[in-house]
C-alpha positions as CSV (number, residue, x, y, z in Angstrom):
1,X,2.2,-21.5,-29.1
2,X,2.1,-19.3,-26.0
3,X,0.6,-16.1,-27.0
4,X,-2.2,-17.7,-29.1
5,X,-5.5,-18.5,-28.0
6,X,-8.0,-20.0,-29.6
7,X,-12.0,-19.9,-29.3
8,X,-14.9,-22.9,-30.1
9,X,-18.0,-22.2,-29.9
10,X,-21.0,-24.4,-28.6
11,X,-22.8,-25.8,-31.4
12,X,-20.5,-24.7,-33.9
13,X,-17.6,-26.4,-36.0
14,X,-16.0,-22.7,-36.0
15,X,-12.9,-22.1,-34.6
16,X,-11.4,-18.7,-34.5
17,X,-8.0,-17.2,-32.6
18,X,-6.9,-14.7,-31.0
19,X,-3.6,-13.3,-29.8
20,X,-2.4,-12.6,-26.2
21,X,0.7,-11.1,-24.5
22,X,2.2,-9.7,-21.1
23,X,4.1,-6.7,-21.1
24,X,4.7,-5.9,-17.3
25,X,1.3,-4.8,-16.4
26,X,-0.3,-4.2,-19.5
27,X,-2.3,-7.1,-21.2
28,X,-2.1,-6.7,-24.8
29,X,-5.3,-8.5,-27.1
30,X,-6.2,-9.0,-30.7
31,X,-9.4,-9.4,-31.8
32,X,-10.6,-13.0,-32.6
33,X,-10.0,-14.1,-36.6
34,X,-11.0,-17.1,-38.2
35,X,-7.5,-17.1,-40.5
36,X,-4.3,-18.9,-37.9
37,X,-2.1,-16.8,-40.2
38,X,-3.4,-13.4,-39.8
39,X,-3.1,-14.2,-36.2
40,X,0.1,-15.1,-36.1
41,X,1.3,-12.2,-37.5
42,X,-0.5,-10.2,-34.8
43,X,1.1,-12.4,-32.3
44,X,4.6,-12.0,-33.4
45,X,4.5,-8.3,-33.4
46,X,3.5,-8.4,-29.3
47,X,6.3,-10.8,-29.0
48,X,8.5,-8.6,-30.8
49,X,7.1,-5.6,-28.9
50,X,7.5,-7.3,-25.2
51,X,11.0,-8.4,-26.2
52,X,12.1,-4.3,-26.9
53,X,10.5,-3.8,-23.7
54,X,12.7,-6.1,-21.2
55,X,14.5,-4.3,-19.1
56,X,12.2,-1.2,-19.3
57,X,12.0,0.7,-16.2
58,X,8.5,1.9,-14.6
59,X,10.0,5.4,-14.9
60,X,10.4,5.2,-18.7
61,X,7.7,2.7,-19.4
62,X,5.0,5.0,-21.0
63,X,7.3,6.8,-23.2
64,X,8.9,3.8,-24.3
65,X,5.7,1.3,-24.6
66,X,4.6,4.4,-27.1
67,X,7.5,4.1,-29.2
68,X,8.1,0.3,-29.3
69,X,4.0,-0.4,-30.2
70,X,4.4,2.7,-33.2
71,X,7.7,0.6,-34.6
72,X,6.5,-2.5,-34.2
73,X,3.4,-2.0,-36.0
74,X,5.0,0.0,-38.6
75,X,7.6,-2.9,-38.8
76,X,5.1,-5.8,-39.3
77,X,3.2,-3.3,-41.3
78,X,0.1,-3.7,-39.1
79,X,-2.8,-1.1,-37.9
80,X,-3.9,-1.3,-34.1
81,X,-7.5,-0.8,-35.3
82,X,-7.0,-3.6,-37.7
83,X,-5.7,-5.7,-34.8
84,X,-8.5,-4.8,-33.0
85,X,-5.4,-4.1,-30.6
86,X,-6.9,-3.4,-27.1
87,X,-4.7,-3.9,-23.5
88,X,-6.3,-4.6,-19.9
89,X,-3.9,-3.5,-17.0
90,X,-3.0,-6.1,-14.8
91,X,-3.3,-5.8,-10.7
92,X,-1.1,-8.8,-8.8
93,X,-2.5,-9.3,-5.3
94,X,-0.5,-11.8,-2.8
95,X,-3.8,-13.5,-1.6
96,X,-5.4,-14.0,-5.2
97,X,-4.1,-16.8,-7.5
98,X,-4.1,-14.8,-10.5
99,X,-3.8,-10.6,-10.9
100,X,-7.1,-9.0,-11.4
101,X,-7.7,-7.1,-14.9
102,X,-9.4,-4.2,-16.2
103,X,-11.6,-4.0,-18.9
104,X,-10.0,-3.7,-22.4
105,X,-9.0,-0.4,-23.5
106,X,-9.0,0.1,-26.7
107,X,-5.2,0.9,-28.0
């Protein structure tokens, strides 16, 4: 699924996800869990979030991206700090093959 990322680690049968989405230039991130379900769940309320953003213009963006994240999460009855919600903002550059991020914030 795009969205979902999952983690290994060296020496270690553990495998644990995480859930990632674009919303213009804002990065949204869970924190890592070992449970698939709980992370879907946090993955489809970014989904649902960057779809009631489309067409959301830079003028109106903040006010908006406020609203959408407080519905959302009320919605899929989810707490950013139980997320572990965070967001990077994301720099494009023509002469780099991928945009430059900022440390998380956390949301």
């Amino acid at each position: 699924l795009h969205g979902l990322v999952v983690h290994s680690r060296l020496k270690s049968a553990e495998v644990r996800y995480s859930a990632e989405v674009n919303i213009d230039r804002l990065r949204l991130l869970t924190k890592e869990h070992h449970c698939l379900e709980v992370v879907q769940a946090f993955r489809s309320a970014l989904v649902d979030m960057k779809k009631r953003m489309e067409g959301v213009g830079q003028s109106a963006f903040e006010a908006r991206f406020r609203e959408v994240l407080a519905a959302c999460l009320a919605e899929h009855q989810l707490q950013p700090r139980a997320m572990g919600l965070r967001f990077c903002v994301l720099l494009g550059s023509l002469w780099l093959p991928r945009p430059l991020a900022t440390p998380p914030f956390l949301a």
